[in-house]
C-alpha positions in Angstrom: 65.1 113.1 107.3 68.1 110.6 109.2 69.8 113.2 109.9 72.9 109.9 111.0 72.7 108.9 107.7 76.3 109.3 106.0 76.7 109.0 102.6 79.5 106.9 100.9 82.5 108.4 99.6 82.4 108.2 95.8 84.6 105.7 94.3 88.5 107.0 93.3 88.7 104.2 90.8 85.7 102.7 89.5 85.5 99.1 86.9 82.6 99.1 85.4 81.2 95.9 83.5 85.1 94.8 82.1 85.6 91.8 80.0 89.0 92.3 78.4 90.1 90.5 75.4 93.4 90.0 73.3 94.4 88.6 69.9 96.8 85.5 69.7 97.9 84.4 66.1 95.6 81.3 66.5 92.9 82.9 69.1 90.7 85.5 70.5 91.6 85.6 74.1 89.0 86.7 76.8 91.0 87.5 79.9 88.5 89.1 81.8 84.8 89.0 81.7 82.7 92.0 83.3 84.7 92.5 86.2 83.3 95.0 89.0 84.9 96.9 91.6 85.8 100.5 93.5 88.7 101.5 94.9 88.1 104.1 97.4 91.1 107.1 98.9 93.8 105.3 101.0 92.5 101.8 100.3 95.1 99.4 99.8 93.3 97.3 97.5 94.5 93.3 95.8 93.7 91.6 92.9 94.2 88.1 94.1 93.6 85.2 91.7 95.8 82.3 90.0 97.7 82.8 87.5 96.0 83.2 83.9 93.3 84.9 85.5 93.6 88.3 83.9 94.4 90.5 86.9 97.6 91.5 85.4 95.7 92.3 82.1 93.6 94.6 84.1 96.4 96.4 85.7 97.5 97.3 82.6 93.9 98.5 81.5 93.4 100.4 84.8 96.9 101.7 83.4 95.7 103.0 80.1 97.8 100.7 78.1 95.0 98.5 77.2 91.2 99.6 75.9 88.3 97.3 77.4 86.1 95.4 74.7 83.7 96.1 77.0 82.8 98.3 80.3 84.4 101.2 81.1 87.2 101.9 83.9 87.1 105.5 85.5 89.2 107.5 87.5 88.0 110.5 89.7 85.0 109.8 87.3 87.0 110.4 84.5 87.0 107.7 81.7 90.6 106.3 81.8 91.7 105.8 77.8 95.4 106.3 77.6 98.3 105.8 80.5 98.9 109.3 82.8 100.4 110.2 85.6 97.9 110.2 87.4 98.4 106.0 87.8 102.2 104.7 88.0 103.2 101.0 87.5 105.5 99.2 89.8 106.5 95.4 87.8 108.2 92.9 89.3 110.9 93.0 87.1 114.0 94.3 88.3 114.9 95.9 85.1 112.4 98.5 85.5 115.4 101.0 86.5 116.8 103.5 83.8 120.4 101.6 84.3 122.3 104.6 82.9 121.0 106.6 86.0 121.9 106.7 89.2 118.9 106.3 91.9 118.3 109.8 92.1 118.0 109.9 88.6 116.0 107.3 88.3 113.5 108.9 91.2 113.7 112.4 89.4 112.9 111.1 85.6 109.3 111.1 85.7 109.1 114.3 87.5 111.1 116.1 85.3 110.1 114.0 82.2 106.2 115.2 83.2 107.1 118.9 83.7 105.6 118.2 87.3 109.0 119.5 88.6 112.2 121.0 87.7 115.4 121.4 88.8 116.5 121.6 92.7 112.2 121.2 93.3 112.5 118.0 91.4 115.6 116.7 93.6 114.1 117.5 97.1 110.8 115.3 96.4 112.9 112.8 94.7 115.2 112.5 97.7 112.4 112.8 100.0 110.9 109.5 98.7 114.1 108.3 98.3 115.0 108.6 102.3 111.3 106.8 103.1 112.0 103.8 101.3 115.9 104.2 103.5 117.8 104.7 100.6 119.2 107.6 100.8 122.5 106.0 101.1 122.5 104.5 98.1 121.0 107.9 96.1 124.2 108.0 94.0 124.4 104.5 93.2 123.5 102.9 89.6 121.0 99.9 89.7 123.7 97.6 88.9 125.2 98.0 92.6 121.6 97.3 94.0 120.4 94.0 95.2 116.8 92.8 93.8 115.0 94.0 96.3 116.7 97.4 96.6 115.8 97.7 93.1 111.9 97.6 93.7 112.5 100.1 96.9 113.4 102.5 93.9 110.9 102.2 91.8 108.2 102.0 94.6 109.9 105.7 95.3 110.0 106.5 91.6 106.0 105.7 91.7 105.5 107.8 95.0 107.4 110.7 94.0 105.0 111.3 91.5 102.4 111.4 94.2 99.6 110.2 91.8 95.7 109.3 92.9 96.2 105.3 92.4 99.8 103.0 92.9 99.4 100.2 90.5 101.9 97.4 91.6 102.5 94.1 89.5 103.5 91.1 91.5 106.3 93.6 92.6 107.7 91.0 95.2 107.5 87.5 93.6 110.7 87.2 92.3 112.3 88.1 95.3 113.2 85.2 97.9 111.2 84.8 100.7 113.0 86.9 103.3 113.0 89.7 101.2 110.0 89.5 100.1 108.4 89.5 103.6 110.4 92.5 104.5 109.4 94.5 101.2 105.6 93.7 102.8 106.6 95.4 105.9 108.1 98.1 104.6 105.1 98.9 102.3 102.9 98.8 105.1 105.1 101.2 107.3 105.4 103.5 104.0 101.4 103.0 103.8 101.1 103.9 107.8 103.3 107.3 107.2 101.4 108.4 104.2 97.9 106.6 103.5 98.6 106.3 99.8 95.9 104.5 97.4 97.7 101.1 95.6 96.5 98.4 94.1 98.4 95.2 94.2 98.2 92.4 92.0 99.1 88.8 93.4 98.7 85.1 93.5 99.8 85.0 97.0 96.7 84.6 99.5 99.3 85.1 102.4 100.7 88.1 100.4 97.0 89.3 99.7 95.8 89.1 103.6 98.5 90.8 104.5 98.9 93.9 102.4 95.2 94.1 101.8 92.7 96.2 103.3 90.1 94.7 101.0 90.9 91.9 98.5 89.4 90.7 95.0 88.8 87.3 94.4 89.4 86.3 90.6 88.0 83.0 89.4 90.2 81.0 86.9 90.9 81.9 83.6 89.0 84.0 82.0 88.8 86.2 85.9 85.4 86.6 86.7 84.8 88.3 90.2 84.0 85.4 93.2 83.6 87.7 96.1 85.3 90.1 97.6 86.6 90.4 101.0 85.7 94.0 102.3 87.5 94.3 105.3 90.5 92.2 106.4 92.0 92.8 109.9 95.4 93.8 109.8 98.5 92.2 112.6 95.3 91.0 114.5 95.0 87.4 113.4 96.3 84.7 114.9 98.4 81.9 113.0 95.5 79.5 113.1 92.7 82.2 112.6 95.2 83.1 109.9 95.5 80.0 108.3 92.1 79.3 108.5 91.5 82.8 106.5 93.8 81.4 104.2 91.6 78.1 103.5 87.9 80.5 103.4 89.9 82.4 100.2 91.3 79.3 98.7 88.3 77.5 99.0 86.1 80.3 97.2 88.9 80.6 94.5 88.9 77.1 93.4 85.0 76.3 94.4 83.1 75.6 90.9 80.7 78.4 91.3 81.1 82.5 90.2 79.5 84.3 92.8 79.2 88.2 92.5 79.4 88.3 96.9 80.6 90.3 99.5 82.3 88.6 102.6 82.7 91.0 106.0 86.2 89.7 108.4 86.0 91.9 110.9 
């Protein structure tokens, strides 16, 4: 017996075989079609492909707000079916907010709403959250004194707060302008450093994707099929032309012709 030999961890989130498929009044849409992946603990996983691909589609499955027509999506092993908190949702809308509540409120809805907390319990971890994304300023304030990307710091909180296994964000920075949107990056990643949270982040950014990714997804054009995946993708290590050449590997393997079901090491 190899006594070295270490087993890998099993899979927190596991896709399984899924094609995805929606009605229009003149169509069947196929969105996505047998899409495979795992999401391990602490990963900070992206769905990267152009837009039409699906990977918002498949957010919403991995949310429980949409049924596969085919495959199966599992959580902790358990068949995911319906939304829980278990998975929380960060859009990229900025209208997420409960505007009638004030940030605190906002943070402490979901915990209180879910019976996960009550009362003065229920305020601590909301303000607790609240102080990492340096807010706690702002705590009393109503969404319409925020700017945009205060907004998302909120409901990046709100998600946290919940603490659940998998953070499912939604192109949560790309209506933000460029600025803002780079600091948001950083400040996920120093929120990521303190606390080695799971997310998975859905963009069409390839900058975006190498630089909040730990490993990233590569969806073909519509309908997304899986074109490789990038396993592991150094972090503040690359160089602005090792960078941009990065850049070029993914865009060339988005747009090349072929589907390929590969795995490509950076290292």
């Amino acid at each position: 017996m190899d006594m070295m030999h270490t087993l890998q961890p099993a899979p927190l989130l596991d896709v399984r075989d899924v094609t995805l498929q929606y009605k229009t009044k003149a169509h069947l849409v196929t969105a996505t079609y047998r899409v495979n992946f795992q999401v391990f603990k602490s990963d900070r996983y992206v769905l990267l492909g152009p837009s039409g691909c699906g990977k918002s589609t498949l957010l919403k499955a991995i949310g429980g707000y949409l049924n596969p027509t085919e495959g199966e999506i599992r959580l902790k092993d358990k068949l995911v079916c319906r939304p829980g908190p278990d998975r929380m949702m960060v859009f990229q809308e900025f209208d997420q907010l409960l505007p009638w509540k004030t940030v605190k409120e906002n943070v402490m809805f979901p915990l209180l709403s879910s019976g996960k907390l009550k009362g003065k319990a229920a305020e601590e971890k909301a303000m607790q959250y609240i102080e990492k994304v340096k807010l706690d300023k702002f705590a009393n304030h109503h969404p319409h004194m925020l700017s945009g990307g205060m907004k998302q710091r909120v409901a990046i909180a709100r998600g946290m707060a919940m603490e659940p296994d998998v953070l499912l964000m939604d192109e949560p920075y790309a209506a933000l302008d460029a600025l803002t949107r780079r600091k948001m990056q950083d400040e996920l990643l120093q929120l990521w450093d303190e606390t080695h949270f799971t997310v998975l982040f859905v963009t069409h950014s390839i900058p975006e994707a190498i630089k909040c990714g730990s490993r990233i997804l590569l969806l073909s054009p519509h309908p997304g099929q899986v074109k490789a995946e990038l396993a592991s993708v150094p972090r503040d290590e690359l160089d602005p032309k090792a960078a941009k050449e990065l850049e070029n590997e993914i865009h060339h393997m988005l747009f090349s012709d072929e589907v390929e079901d590969k795995e490509v090491q950076h290292v």
